[in-house]
VOMAR-87009 format. One line per field, with one value per atom (N, C-alpha, C): residue in one letter; z, y, x. Coordinates in Angstrom, 2 decimals, m for minus. Layout:
<recs>
rest (A_...)
zz (Z_...)
yy (Y_...)
xx (X_...)
</recs>
This chain:
<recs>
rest (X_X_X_X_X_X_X_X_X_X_X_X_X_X_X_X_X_X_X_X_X_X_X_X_X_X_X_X_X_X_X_X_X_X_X_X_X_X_X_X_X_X_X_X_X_X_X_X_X_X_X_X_X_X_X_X_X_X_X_X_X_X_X_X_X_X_X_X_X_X_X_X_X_X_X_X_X_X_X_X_X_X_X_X_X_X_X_X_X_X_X_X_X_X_X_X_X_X_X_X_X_X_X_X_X_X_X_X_X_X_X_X_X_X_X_X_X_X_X_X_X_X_X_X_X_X_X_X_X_X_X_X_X_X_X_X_X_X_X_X_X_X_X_X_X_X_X_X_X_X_X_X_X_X_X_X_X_X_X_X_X_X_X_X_X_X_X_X_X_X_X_X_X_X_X_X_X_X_X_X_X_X_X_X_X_X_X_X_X_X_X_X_X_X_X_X_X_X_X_X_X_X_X_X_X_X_X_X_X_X_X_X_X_X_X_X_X_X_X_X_X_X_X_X_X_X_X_X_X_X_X_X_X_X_X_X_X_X_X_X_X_X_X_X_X_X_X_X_X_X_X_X_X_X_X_X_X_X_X_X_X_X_X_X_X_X_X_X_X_X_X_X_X_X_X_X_X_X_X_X_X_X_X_X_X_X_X_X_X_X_X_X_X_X_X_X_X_X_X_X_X_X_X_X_X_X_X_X_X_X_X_X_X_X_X_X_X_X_X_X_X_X_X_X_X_X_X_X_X_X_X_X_X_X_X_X_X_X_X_X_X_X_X_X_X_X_X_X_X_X_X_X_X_X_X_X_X_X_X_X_X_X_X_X_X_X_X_X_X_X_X_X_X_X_X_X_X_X_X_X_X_X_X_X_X_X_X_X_X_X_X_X_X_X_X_X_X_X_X_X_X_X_X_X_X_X_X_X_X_X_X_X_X_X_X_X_X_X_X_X_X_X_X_X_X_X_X_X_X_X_X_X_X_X_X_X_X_X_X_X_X_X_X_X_X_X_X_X_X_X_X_X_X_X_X_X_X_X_X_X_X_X_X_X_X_X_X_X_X_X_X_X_X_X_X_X_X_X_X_X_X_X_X_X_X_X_X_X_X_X_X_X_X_X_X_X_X_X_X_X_X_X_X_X_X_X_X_X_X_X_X_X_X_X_X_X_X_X_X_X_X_X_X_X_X_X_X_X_X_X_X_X_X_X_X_X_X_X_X_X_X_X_X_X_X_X_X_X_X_X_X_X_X_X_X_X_X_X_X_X_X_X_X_X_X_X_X_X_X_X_X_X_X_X_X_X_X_X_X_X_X_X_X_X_X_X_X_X_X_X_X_X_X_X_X_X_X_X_X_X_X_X_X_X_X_X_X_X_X_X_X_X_X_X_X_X_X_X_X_X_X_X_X_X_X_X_X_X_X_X_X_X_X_X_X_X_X_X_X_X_X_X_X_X_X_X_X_X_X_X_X_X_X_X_X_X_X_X_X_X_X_X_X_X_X_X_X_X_X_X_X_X_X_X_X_X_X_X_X_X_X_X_X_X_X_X_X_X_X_X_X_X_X_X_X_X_X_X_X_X_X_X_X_X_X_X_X_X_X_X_X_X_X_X_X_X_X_X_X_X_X_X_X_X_X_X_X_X_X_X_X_X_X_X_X_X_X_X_X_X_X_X_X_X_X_X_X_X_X_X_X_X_X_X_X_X_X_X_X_X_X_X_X_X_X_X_X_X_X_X_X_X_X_X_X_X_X_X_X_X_X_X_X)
zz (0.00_0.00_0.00_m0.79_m1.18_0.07_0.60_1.73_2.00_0.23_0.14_0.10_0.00_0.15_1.55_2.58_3.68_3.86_3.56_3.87_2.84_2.10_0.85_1.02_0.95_0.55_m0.08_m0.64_m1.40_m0.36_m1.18_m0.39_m0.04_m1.14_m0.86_m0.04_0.42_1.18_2.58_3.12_4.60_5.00_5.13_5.40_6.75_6.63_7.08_8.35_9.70_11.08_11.09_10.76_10.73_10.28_8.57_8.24_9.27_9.29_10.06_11.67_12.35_13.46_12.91_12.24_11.92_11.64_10.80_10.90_11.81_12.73_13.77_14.96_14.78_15.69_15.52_14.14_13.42_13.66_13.18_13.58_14.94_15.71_17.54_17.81_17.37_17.79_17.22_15.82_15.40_16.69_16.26_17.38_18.46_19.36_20.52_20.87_19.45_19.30_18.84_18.15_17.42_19.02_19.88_21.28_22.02_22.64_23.16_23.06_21.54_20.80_21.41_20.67_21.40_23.27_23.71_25.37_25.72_24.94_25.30_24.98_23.71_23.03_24.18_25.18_25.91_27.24_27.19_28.79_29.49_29.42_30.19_30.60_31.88_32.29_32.68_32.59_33.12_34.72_35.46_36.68_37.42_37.25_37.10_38.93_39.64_40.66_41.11_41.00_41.90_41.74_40.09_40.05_41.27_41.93_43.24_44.39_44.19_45.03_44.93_43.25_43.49_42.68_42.52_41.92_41.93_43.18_43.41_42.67_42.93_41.79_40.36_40.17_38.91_38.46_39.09_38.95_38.71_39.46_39.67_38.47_38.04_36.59_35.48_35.45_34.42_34.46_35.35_35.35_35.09_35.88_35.45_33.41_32.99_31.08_30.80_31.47_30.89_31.14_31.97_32.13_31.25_31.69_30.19_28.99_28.27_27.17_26.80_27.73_27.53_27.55_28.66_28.77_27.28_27.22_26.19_24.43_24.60_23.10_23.21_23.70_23.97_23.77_24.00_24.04_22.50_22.19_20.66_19.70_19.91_19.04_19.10_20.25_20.23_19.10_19.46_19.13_17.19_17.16_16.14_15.38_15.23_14.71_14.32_15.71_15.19_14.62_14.94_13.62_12.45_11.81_10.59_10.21_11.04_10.36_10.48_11.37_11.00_9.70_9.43_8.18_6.71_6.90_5.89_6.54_6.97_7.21_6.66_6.44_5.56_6.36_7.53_8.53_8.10_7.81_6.97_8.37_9.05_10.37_10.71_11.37_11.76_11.13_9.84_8.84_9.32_9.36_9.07_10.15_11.57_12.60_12.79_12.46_12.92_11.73_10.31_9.15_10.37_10.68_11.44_12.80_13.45_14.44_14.27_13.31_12.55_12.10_11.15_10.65_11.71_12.81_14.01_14.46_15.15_15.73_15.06_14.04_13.06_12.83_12.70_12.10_13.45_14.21_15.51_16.63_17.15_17.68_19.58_19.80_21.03_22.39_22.19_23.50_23.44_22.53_22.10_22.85_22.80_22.76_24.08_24.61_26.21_26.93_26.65_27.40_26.91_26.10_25.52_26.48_26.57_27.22_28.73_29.20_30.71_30.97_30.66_31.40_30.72_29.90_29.28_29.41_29.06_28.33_29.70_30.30_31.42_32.82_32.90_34.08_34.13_32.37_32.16_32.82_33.06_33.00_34.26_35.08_36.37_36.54_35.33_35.14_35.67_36.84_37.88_37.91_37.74_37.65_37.05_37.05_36.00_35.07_36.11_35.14_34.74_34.38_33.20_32.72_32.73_31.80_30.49_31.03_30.09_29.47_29.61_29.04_27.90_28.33_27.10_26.52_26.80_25.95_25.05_25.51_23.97_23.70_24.13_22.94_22.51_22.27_21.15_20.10_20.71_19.56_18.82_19.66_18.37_17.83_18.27_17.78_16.34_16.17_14.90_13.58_14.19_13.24_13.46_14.06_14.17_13.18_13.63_12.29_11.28_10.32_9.22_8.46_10.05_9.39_9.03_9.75_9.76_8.70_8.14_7.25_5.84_5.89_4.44_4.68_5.44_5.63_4.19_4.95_5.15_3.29_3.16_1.24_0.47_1.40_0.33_0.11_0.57_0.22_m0.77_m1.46_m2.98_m2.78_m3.75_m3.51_m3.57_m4.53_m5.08_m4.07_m2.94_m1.87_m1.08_m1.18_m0.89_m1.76_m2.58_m3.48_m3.59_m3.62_m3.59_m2.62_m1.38_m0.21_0.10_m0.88_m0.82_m1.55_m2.45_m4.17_m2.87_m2.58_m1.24_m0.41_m0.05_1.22_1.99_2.37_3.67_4.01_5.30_6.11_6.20_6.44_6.24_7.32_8.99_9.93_9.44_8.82_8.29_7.13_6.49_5.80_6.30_7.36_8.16_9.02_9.78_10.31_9.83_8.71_7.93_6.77_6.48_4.85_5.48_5.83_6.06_7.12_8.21_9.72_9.50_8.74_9.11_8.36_7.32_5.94_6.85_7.26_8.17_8.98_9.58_11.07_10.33_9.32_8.74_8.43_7.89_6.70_7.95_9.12_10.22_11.34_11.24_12.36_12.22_11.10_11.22_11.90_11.09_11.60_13.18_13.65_14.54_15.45_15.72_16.13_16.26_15.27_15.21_16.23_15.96_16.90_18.29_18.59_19.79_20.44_19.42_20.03_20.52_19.24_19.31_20.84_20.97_22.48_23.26_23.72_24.50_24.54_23.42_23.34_23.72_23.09_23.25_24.77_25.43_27.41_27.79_27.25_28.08_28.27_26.74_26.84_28.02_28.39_30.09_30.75_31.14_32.03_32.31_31.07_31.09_32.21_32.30_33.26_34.12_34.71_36.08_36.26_35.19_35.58_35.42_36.75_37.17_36.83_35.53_34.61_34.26_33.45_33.45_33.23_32.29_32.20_33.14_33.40_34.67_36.10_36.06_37.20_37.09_35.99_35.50_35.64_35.10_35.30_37.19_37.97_39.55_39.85_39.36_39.80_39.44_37.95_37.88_38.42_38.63_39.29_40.95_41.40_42.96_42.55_41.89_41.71_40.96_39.87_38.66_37.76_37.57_36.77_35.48_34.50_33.51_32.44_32.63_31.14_31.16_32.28_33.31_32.96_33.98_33.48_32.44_31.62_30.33_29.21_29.79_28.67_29.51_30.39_31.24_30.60_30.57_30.29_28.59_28.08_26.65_26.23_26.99_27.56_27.99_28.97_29.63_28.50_27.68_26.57_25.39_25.19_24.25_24.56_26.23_26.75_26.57_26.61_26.17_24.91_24.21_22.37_21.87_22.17_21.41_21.33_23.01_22.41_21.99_21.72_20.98_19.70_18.87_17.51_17.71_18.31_18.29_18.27_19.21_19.22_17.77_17.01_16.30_15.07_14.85_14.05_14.57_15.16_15.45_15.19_15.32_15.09_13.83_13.20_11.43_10.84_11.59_10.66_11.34_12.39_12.65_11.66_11.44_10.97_9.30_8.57_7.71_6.59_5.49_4.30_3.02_2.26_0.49_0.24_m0.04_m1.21_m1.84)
yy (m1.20_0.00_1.25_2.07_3.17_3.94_5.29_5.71_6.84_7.33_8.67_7.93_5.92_5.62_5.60_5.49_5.54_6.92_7.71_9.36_9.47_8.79_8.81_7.83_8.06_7.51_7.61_6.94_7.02_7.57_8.56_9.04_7.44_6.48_5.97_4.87_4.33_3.03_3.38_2.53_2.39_2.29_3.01_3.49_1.68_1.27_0.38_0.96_0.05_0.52_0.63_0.07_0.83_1.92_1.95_3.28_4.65_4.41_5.37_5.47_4.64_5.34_5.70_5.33_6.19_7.36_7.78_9.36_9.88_9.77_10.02_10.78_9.61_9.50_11.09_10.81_11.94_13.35_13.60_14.82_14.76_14.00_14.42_15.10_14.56_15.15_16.50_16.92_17.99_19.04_19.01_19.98_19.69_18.84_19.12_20.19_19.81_20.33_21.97_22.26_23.62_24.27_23.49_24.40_24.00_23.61_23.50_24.24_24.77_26.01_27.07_27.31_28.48_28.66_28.24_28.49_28.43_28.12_28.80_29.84_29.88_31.71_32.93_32.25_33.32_33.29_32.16_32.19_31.40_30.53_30.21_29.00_28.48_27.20_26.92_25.42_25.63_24.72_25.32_24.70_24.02_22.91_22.50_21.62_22.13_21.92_22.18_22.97_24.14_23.12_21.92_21.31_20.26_19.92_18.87_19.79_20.90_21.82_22.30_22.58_22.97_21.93_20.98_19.48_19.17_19.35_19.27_20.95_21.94_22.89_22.90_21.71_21.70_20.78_19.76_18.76_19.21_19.84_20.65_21.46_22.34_23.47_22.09_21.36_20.08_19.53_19.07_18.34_19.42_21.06_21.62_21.94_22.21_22.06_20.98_19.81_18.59_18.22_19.27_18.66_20.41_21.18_22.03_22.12_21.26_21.16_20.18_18.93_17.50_18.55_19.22_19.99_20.41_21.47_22.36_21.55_20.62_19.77_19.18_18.66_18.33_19.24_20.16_21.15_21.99_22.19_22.37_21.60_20.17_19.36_19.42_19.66_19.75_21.15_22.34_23.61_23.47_22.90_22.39_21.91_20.68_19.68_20.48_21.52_22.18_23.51_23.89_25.05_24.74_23.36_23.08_22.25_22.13_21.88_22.96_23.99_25.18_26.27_25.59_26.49_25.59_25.01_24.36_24.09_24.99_24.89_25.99_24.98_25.99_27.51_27.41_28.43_29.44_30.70_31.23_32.09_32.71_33.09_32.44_31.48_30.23_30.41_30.65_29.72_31.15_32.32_33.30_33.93_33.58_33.23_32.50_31.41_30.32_30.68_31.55_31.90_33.11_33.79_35.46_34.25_33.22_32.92_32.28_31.77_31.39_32.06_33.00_34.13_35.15_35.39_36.00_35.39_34.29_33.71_33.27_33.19_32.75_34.15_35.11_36.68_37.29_36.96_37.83_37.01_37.29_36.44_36.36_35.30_34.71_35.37_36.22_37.13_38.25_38.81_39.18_39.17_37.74_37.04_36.84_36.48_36.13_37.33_38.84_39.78_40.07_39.55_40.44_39.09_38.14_37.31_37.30_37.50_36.90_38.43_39.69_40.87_41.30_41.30_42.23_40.72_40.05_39.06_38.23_37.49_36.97_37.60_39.00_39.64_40.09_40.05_40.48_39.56_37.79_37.02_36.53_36.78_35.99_34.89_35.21_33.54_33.87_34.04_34.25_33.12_32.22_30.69_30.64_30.94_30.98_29.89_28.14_27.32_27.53_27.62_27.35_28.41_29.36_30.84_30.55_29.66_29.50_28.64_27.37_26.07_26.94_27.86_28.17_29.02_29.92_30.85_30.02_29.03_28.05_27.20_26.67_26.33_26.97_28.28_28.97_29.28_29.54_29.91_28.66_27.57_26.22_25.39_25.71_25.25_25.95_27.00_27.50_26.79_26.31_26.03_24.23_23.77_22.58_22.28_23.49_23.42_23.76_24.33_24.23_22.55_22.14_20.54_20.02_20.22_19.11_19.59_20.61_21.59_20.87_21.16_20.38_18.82_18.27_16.85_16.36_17.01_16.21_17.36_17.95_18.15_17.49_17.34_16.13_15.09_14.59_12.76_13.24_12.51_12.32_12.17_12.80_12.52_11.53_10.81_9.57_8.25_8.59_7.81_7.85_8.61_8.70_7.91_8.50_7.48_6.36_5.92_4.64_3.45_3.81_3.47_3.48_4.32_4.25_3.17_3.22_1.80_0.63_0.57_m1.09_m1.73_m0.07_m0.88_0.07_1.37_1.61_2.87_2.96_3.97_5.21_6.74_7.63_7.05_6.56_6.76_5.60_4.32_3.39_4.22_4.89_5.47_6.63_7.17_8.09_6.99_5.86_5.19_4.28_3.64_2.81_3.06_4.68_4.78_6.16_7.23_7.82_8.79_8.66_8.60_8.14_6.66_6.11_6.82_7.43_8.10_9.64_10.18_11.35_10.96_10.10_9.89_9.66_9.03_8.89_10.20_11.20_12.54_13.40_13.60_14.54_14.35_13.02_12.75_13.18_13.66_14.48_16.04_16.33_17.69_18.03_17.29_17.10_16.96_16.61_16.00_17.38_17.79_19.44_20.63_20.62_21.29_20.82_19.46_19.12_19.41_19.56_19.95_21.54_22.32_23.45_24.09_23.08_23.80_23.34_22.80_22.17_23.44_23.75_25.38_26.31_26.60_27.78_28.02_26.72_27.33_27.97_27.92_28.85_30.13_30.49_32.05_32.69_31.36_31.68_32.27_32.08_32.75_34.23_34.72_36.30_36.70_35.71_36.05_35.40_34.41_34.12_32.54_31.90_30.29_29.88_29.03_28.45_27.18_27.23_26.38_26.16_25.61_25.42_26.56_26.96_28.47_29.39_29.59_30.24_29.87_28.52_28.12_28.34_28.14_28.55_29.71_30.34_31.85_32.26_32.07_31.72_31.69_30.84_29.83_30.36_30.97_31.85_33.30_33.88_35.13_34.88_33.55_33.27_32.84_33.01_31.88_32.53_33.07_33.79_33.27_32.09_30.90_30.71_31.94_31.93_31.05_30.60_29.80_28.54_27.89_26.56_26.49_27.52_27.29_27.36_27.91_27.96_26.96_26.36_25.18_23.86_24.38_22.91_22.70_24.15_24.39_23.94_23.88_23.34_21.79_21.52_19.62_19.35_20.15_19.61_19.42_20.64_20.58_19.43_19.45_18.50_16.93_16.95_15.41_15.41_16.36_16.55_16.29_16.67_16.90_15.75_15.15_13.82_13.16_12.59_11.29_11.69_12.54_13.05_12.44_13.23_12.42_10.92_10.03_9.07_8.10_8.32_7.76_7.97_9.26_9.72_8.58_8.30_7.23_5.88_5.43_4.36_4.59_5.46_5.50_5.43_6.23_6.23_5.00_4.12_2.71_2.13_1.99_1.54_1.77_2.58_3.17_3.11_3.23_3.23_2.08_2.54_1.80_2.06_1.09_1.89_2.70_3.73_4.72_3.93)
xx (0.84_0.00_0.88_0.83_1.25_1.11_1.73_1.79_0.74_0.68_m0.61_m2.11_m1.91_m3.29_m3.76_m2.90_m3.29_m4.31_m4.36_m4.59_m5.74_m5.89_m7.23_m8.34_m9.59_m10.54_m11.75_m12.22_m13.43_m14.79_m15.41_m16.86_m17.81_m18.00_m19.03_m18.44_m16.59_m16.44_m16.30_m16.25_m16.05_m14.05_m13.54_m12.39_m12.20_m10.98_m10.85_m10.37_m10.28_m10.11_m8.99_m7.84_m6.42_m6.22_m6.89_m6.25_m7.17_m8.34_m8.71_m8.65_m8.23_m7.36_m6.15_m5.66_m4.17_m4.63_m5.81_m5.81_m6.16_m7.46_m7.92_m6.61_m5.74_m4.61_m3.78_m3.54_m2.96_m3.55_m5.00_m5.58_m5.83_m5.86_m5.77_m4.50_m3.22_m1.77_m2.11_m2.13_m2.03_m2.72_m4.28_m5.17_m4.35_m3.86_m3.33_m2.37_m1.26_m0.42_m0.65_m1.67_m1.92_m2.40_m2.98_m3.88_m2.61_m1.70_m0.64_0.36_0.81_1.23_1.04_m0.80_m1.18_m1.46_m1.35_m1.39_0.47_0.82_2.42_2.63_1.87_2.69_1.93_0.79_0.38_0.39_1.04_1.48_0.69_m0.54_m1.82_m1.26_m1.52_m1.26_m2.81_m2.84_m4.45_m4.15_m5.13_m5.29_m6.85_m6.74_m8.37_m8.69_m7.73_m7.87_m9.08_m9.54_m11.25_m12.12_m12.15_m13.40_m13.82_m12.72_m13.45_m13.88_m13.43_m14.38_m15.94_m15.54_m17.16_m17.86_m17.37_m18.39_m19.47_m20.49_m21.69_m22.73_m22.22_m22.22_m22.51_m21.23_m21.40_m22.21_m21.95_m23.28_m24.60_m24.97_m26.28_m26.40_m25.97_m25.85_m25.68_m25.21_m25.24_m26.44_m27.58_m28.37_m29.52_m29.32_m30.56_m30.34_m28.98_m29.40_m29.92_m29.53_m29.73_m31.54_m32.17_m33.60_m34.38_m33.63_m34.09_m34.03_m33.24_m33.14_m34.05_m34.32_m35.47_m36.56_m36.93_m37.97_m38.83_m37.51_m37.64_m38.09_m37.45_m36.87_m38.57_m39.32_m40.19_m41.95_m41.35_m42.18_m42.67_m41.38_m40.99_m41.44_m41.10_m41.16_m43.12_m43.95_m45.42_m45.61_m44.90_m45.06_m44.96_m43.62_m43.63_m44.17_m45.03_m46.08_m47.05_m47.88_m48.90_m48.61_m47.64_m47.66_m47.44_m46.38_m46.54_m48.19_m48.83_m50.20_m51.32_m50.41_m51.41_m50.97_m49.82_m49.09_m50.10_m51.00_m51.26_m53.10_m53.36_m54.61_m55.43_m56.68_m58.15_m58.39_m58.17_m58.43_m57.65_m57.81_m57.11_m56.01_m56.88_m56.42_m55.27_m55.71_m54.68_m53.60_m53.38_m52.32_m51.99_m51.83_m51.25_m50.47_m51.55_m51.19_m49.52_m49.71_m48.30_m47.30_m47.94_m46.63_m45.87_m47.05_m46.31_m45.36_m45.76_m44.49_m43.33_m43.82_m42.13_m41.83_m42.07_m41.30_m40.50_m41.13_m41.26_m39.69_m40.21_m38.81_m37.70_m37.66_m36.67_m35.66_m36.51_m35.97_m35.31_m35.69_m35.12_m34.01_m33.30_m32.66_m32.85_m32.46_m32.83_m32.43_m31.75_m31.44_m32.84_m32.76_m33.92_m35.75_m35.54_m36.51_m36.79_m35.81_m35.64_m36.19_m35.46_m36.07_m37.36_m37.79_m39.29_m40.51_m40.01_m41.15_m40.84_m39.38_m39.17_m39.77_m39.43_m39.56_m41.15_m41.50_m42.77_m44.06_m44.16_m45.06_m44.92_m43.95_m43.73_m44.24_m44.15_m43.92_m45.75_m45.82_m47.92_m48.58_m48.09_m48.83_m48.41_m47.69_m47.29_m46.53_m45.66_m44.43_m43.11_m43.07_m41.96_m41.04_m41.37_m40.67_m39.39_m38.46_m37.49_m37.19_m37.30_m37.24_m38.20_m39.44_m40.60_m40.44_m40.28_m39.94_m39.08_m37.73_m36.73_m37.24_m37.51_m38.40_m39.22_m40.53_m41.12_m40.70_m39.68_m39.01_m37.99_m37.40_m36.66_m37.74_m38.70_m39.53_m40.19_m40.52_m41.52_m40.40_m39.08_m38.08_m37.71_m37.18_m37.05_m38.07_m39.25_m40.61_m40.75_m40.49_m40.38_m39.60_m38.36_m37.24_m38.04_m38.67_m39.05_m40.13_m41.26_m42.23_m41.72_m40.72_m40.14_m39.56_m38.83_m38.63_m39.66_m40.63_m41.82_m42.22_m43.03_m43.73_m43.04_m41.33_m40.81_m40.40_m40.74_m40.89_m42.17_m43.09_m44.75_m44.51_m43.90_m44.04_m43.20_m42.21_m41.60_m41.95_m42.53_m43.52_m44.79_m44.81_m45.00_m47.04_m47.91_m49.38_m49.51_m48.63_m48.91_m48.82_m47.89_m48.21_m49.64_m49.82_m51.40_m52.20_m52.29_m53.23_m52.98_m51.48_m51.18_m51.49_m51.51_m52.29_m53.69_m54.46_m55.87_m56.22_m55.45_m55.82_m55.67_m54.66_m54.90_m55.70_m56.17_m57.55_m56.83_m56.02_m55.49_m56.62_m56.83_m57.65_m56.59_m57.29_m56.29_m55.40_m55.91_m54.85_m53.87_m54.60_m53.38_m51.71_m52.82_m51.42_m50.79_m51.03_m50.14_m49.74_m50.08_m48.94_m48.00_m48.62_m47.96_m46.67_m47.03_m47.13_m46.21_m46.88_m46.10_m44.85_m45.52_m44.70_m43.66_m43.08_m41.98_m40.89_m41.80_m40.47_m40.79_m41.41_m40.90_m39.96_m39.78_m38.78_m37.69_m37.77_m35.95_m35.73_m36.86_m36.05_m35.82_m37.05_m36.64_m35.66_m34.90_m34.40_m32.59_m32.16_m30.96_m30.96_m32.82_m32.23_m33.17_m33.80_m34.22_m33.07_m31.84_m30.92_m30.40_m30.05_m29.36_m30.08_m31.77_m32.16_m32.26_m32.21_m31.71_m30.34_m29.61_m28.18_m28.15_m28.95_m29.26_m29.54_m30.74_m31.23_m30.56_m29.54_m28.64_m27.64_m27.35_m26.73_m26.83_m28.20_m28.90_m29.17_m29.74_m29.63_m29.07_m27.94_m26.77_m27.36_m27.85_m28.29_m29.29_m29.92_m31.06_m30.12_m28.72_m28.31_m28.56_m28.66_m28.88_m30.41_m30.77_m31.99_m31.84_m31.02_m30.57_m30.62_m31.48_m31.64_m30.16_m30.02_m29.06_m28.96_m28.13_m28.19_m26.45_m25.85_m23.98_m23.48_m24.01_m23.22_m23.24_m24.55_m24.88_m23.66_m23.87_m22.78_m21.44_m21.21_m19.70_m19.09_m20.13_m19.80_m19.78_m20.48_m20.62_m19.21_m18.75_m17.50_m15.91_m16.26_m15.07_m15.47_m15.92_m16.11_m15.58_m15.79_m15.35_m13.29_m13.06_m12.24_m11.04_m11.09_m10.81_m10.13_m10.62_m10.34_m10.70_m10.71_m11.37_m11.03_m10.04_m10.06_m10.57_m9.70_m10.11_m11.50_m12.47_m13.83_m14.47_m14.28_m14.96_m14.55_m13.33_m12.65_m13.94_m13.58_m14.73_m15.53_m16.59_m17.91_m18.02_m16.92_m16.69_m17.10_m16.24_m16.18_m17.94_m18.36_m19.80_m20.54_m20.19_m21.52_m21.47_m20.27_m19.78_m20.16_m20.09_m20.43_m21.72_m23.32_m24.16_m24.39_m23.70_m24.02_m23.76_m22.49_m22.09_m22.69_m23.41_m24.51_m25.31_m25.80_m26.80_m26.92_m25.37_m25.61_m25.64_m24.74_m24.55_m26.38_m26.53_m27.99_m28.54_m28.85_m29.61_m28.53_m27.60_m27.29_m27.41_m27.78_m28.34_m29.57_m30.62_m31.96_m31.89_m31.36_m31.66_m31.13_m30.25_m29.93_m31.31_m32.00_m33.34_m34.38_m34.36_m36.01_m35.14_m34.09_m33.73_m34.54_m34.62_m35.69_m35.39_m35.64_m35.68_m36.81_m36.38_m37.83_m37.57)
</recs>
């Protein structure tokens, strides 16, 4: 084997497990080496001593993203569903209704958003709660980008599946469970995955209103401490331990539910 085939492969094969830990291997040294570089040329040593101090802290700011983002992801994904079936409804109101909230939340951005519901819209209605404040303030914002998946899901499948399922004998609910649900869950479940990671992200931004959430804690922690890099490289890692399985699962689901059109 030639030495430049090690380093090449084809889009459509499966890269064999040697050669690709040899690269893997390869691009880990480099990045180590490129962030190892840079924290010499500026002097930073890191000192990650503080985390068995404030561990239970952090624990706590880890588990409250980790139940706001389920929260939230959940909530969305409802918000979602019915605005892409109110984006396609006889009701003319309605439809124009859920076009103005996706357009709405999509166009404006999420800090934004946060002060206009926690302080004006929040404070009108008596939602003092901070966790449920943040919960429905990221799901009305990723409920938007959710009913868009769904909205070009449910247009990309063909009439003709419809009809094609009626010619058989199928009842409408047979061919929405049979026929077409399963080819939504394969087409929505990449980017479904993304807006799950999304709001796993996006929490952070609650801090600006006080939910004591990782960032929130992080920030706590270097202000006691003045540990800024330490913490925020942490707070890097937490999220990342969040995000990863994320995808990981979501490829195992899609070789599940995976099918021929």
């Amino acid at each position: 084997m030639k030495l430049r085939e090690l380093f090449l492969q084809n889009r459509n094969e499966k890269a064999l497990p040697l050669k690709a830990a040899l690269n893997l291997l390869l691009l880990t040294v480099i990045i180590v080496a490129v962030f190892w570089l840079s924290l010499t040329a500026v002097g930073v040593t890191f000192d990650f001593s503080f985390v068995s101090e404030y561990r239970t802290r952090i624990g706590q700011g880890f588990l409250m993203t980790l139940l706001i983002s389920l929260a939230s992801f959940a909530v969305s994904l409802l918000l979602g569903v019915l605005s892409a079936l109110g984006q396609g409804s006889r009701v003319l109101m309605l439809r124009y209704l859920c076009g103005f909230y996706v357009k709405f939340s999509r166009g404006t951005p999420l800090m934004m958003q946060i002060y206009l519901f926690f302080y004006i819209i929040g404070t009108a209605w008596g939602i003092d709660n901070r966790f449920v404040a943040g919960v429905l303030i990221l799901s009305i914002f990723e409920g938007a980008y959710i009913s868009e998946i769904i909205r070009g899901s449910l247009l990309s499948i063909e009439a003709t599946q419809w009809e094609a399922a009626k010619a058989v004998g199928f009842s409408r609910s047979q061919t929405l469970r049979l026929v077409i649900l399963p080819q939504m869950v394969t087409r929505t479940l990449p980017a479904l995955t993304g807006q799950l990671a999304s709001i796993i992200k996006d929490s952070s931004l609650l801090s600006w209103i006080a939910v004591i959430e990782l960032t929130q804690t992080i920030r706590e922690i270097s202000a006691d401490n003045f540990k800024l890099f330490e913490c925020y490289f942490l707070l890097g890692l937490l999220y990342l331990a969040l995000t990863l399985p994320v995808t990981l699962i979501t490829k195992k689901l899609e070789k599940k539910f995976s099918y021929e059109t």
